[in-house]
Structures are given as C-alpha cells and as structure tokens.
C-alpha positions in Angstrom: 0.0 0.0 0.0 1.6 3.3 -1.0 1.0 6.6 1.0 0.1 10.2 -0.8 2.5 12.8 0.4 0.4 15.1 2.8 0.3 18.5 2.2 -1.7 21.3 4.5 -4.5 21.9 2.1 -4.6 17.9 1.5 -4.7 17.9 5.3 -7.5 20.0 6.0 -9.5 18.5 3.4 -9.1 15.7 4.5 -10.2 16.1 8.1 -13.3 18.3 6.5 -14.4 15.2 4.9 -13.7 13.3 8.0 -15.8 15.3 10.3 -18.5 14.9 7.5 -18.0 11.1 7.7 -18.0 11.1 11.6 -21.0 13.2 11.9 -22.9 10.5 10.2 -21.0 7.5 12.0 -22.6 8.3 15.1 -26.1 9.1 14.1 -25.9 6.0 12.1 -23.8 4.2 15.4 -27.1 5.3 17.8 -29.4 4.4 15.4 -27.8 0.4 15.1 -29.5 -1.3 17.5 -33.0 -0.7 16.4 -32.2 -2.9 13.2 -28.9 -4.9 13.7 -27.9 -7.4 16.5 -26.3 -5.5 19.2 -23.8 -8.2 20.2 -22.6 -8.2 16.4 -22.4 -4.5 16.9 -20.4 -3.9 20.1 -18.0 -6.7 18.2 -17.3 -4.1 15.5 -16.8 -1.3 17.7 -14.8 -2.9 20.2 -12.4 -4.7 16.9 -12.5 -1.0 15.1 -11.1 0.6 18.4 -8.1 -1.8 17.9 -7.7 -1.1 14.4 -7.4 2.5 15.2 -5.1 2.4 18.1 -2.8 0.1 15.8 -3.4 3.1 13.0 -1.5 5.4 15.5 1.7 3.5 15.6 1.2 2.7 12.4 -0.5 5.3 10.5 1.0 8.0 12.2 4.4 7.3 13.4 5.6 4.4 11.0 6.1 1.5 13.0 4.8 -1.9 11.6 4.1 -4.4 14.7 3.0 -7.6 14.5 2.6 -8.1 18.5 -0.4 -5.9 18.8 -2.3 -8.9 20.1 -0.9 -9.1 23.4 -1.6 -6.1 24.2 -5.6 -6.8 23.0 -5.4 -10.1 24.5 -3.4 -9.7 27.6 -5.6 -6.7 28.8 -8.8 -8.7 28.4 -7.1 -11.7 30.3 -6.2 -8.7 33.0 -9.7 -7.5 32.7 -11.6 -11.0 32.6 -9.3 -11.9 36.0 -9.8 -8.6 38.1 -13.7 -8.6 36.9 -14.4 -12.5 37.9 -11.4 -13.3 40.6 -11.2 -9.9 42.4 -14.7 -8.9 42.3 -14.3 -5.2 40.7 -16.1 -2.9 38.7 -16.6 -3.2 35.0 -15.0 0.1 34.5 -12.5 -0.4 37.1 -11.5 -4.5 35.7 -10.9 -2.2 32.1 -8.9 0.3 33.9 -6.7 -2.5 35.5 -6.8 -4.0 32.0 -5.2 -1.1 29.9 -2.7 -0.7 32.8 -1.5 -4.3 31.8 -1.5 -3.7 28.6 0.3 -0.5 28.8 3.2 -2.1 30.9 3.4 -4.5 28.2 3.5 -2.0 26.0 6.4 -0.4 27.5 8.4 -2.9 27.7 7.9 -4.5 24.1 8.2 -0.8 22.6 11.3 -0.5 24.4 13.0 -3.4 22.7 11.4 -2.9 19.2 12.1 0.7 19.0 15.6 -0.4 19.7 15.8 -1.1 15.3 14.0 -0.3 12.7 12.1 -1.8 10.0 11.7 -6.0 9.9 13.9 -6.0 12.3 11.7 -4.0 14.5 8.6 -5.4 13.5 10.2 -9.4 14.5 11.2 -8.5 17.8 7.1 -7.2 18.1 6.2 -10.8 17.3 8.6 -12.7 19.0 7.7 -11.1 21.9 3.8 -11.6 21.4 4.6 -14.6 20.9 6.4 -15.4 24.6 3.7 -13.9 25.8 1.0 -16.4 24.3 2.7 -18.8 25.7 3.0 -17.1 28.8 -0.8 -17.3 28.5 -0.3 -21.1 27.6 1.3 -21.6 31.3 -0.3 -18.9 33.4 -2.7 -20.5 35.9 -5.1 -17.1 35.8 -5.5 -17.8 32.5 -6.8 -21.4 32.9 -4.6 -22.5 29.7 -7.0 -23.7 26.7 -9.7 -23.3 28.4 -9.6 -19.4 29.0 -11.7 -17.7 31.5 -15.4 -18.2 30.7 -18.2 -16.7 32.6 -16.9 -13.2 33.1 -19.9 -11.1 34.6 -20.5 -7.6 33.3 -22.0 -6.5 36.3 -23.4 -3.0 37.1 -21.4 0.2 35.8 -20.5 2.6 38.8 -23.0 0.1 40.4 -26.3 1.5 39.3 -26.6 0.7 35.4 -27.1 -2.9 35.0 -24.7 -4.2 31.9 -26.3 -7.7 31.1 -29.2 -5.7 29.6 -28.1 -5.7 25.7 -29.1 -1.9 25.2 -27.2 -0.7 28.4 -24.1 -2.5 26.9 -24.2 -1.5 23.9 -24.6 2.3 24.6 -21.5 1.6 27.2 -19.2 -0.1 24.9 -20.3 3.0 22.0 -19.7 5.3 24.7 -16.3 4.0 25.2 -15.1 3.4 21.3 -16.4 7.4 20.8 -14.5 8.7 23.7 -11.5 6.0 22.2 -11.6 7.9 19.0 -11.6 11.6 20.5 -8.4 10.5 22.7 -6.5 9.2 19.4 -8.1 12.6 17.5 -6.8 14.5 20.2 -3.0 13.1 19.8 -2.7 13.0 16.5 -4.0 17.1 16.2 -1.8 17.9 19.1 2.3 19.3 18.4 2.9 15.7 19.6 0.9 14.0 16.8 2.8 16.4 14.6 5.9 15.2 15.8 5.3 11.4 15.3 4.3 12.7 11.6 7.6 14.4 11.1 9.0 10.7 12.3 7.1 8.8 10.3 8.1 10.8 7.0 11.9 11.5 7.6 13.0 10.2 10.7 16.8 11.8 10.5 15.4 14.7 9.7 13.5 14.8 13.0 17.0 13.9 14.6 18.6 16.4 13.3 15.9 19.1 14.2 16.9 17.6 18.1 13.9 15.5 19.1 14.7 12.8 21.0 12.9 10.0 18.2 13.3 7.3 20.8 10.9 8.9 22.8 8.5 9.9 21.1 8.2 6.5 19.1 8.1 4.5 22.8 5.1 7.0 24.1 3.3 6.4 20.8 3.9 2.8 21.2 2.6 2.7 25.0 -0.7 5.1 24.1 -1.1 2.1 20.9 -0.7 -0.4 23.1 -3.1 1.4 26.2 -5.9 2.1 23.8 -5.3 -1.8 21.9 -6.3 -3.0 25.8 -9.2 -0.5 26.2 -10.5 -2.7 23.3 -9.6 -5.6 24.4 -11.2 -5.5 27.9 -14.1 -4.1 26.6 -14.4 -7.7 24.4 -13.9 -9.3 26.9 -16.8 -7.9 28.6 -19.0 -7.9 25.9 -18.6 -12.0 25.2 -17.9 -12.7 28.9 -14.8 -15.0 28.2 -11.2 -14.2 27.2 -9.2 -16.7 25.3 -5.8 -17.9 23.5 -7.3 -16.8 20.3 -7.1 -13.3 21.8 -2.8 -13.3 22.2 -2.2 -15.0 19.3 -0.4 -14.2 15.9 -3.6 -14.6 13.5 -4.8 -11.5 15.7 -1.8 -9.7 15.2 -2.4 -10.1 11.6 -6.1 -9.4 11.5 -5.8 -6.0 12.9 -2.6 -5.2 10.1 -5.2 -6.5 7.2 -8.4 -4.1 8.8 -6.1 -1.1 8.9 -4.8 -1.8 5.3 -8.1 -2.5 4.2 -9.4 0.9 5.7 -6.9 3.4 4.6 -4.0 3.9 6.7 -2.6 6.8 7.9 -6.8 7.9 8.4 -9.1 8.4 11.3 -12.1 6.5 9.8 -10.0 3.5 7.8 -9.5 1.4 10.1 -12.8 1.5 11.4 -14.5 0.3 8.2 -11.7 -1.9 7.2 -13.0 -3.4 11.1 -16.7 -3.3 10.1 -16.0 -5.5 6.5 -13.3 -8.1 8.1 -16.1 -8.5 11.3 -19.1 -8.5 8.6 -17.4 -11.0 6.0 -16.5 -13.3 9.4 -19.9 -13.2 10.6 -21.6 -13.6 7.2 -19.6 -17.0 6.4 -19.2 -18.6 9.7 -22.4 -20.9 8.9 -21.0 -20.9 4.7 -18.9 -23.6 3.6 -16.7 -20.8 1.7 -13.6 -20.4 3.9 -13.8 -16.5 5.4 -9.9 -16.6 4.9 -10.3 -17.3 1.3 -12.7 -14.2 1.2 -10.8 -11.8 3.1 -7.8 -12.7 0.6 -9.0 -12.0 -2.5 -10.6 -8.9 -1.2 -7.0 -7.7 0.1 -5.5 -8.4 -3.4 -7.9 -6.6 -4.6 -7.9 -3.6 -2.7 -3.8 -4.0 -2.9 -4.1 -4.0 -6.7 -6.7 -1.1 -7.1 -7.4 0.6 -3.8 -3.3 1.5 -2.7 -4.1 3.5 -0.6 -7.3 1.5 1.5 -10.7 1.9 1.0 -11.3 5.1 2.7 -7.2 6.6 1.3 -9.4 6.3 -2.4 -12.6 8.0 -1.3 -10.6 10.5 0.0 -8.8 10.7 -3.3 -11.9 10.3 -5.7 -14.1 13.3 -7.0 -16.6 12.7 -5.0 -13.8 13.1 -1.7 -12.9 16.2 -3.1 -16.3 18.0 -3.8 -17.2 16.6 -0.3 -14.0 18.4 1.2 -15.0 21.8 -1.1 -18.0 22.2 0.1 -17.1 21.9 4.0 -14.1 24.0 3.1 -16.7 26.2 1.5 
C-alpha cells in the first residue's frame, strides 16, 4: 500500500471530509441497534477501536508491529481476571486491563524501537509470541480453556450491563471517547511530531527530538488504547481466550487497517466493520472467510493502494465533499 504525500491543504481536506463522515457515523452508530444485532455490533466497535489504536503507531508514526495482540489479549485476560477473581467494577476491571496492557506496551516498545524496519517489526512478534505462551502456562489464565463466565456486572453500580441496550450504549460510549483520545493526539504538536517521524526520521533527529521517545510514548498510548478494546471484548462476550494473544490477531488488525486506509481516522474502522461482517456472514457458509478476506486484500492491494477510505478521500466525490465543507 503506498501513501500520498500530505500536504496542508490535502490535510485540511481531509479532516473536513472526516468530520463529514464522523457526523454520520454516530447518528448511524445510535441508530444500530434498532435494526442490527447489538452483540454483532459492540463486536465491531470494540475490533475498530483496535484497528485505530494500531493506525496510530502505524499510520501516524511508522512503526509496523505484529505483537499488537498481546496487548488486546493480555488486557482482556487482566480484565476478565480482576472482573471475575477480584470482584471489581466493570469500569475499574478495564482500567486494571489497559494498565497491563500499557506495561506491556512499554516494555515490548522499548525493545522494538531499539531497530527499525523488519527487524523491529520481529522483535514485536517474537515477543507476542512469549507472551501467548505465557498465557499457555499462566494458571489465571486457565490454559485452553480461557476464562469463561466473566460477569459484566453494574457500571459505577447503578446501570445494570447484562441488559443488551445498556451495553451497547457503554461499549459505544467507550469506542467514541477512544476515537476523541486518538483525534486529540494526532491534532496535538505531539501527533505532529510522530508525523515528522514517520516521514523522515533523521530529519526529525537532526531538528533535536529525542525520536526514541517519542516512538516509545506512541507505542505505549497504541498499546493502552489496543487493551481499552480488548477489555471491553472481553466484557462484551464474557470470556477471554488464547485466540485473543495470538499471531492470527496480530495479523487481523494489520489487514483491517490496510483495508481501511492507513494513515486515516475513519479507515481502520471500516476496514474493522467488513473483516467482522465478512466473518460473521460466512461462519455458517462452507466458503472459507480466509479465502474471502484474501481476495478482497488483493484486490484492494491492486486497485485501492491506498485503503478503502485513502481512495474515497482521493476520488471526485472526496474532493467535492472536502470543497464544500471548506466552503
């Protein structure tokens, strides 16, 4: 997938036809539940929230990881635990959750931001992958098994999450305040920094920024807002499994941001909504989903470079939309 170069006027054209797009995404994400199957939807939303918090290191600072998965995974094994075991919270069993998955994050972003390129990205999944089998071993994980019957429980004690509705509205609550939080960082000098990073990193050196820095905070925000949507999955199916940790994750959430656009704020999350869909459409078909999702990345590799939302943004239609907001 090739990138555009960005210039100002491309950039605010493109967040005028983003604000467009997100207007509508939340009228149409409030309006859901009245004709789709809120389960299926709080699995999109809490899958696009990982796609977009792997879009920031990606997207926005230039760092391919394979290992985002343990940081999904591991926080909704920390989440699933502290919920079920300790007794907490719903909001407070996520909060624990995206602390583990920020430590993790730190540490694995320590050691991958250490190189660059494939060399960088392997570290990510070797890591990952001690720490599936870390999950493998752990007795708080219960091995294959996982940890089933996680209870929702009542949010700050007094809304009662095993109503569908109530969840749904929490977990939508969540993914929109999500979104604003990876908005806010990649609008603020710091988001402009990771930008100057991910276009010439020696550059950025020689302008004195301290790169390692920058590219280890991005990678523990990534890897804080990957286990905000990974506790909130875990909550939403009530179970937490291997399946969670391991590799084939890693690579789902890389093929949803490609397929979405990277380097966007709305890509990843429909490049999330048509991996989820296609799942969920041929889990009962006897056409393998993998088969599916293939040809629909070679497709999108071979005519939509730069993801599905990259070509809208590119097409006339992008453009008039951008105009007229621009006025």
């Amino acid at each position: 997938m090739q990138r555009a170069t960005v210039t100002p006027a491309t950039e605010r054209k493109r967040w005028n036809t983003e604000t467009t797009l997100i207007l509508i995404g939340i009228l149409a994400l409030v309006l859901a539940p009245l004709y789709f199957y809120p389960v299926f939807l709080m699995k999109v939303l809490c899958f696009a929230l990982f796609a977009c918090a792997f879009n920031l290191l990606l997207g926005y600072t230039g760092i391919l990881s394979f290992g985002h998965a343990a940081f999904f995974g591991g926080a909704a094994y920390f989440t699933a635990h502290a919920v079920k075991e300790w007794g907490l919270t719903p909001e407070l069993g996520i909060l624990v959750g995206m602390v583990g998955a920020a430590l993790l994050g730190l540490v694995i972003g320590f050691l991958a931001i250490r190189r660059q390129g494939i060399y960088s990205t392997m570290i990510t999944l070797a890591l990952s992958q001690m720490f599936f089998f870390f999950c493998l071993q752990a007795p708080f994980t219960h091995g294959e098994d996982g940890i089933q019957g996680i209870p929702r429980g009542h949010l700050f004690g007094l809304i009662d999450l095993k109503e569908p509705l109530n969840m749904y509205f929490f977990v939508l609550t969540v993914f929109l305040l999500g979104m604003l939080a990876i908005w806010r960082i990649i609008n603020s000098p710091y988001g402009m920094i990771l930008k100057s990073i991910r276009e010439n990193e020696n550059r950025a050196i020689s302008l004195g920024y301290t790169v390692s820095r920058y590219k280890l905070g991005a990678f523990v925000m990534s890897a804080t807002l990957a286990g905000l949507a990974g506790g909130l999955k875990a909550l939403v199916f009530q179970f937490a499994t291997l399946t969670d940790v391991s590799w084939q994750m890693s690579g789902e959430v890389v093929l949803m941001t490609l397929l979405g656009g990277i380097g966007t704020l709305v890509g990843p999350i429909f490049g999330a909504a048509l991996v989820t869909t296609l799942g969920n459409y041929f889990a009962t078909s006897e056409l393998p989903v993998t088969l599916v999702t293939g040809i629909i990345f070679m497709i999108c590799v071979l005519i939509f470079r730069r993801g599905i939302v990259g070509e809208f943004y590119a097409s006339r239609l992008g453009r008039r939309l951008a105009r007229s907001r621009t006025g």
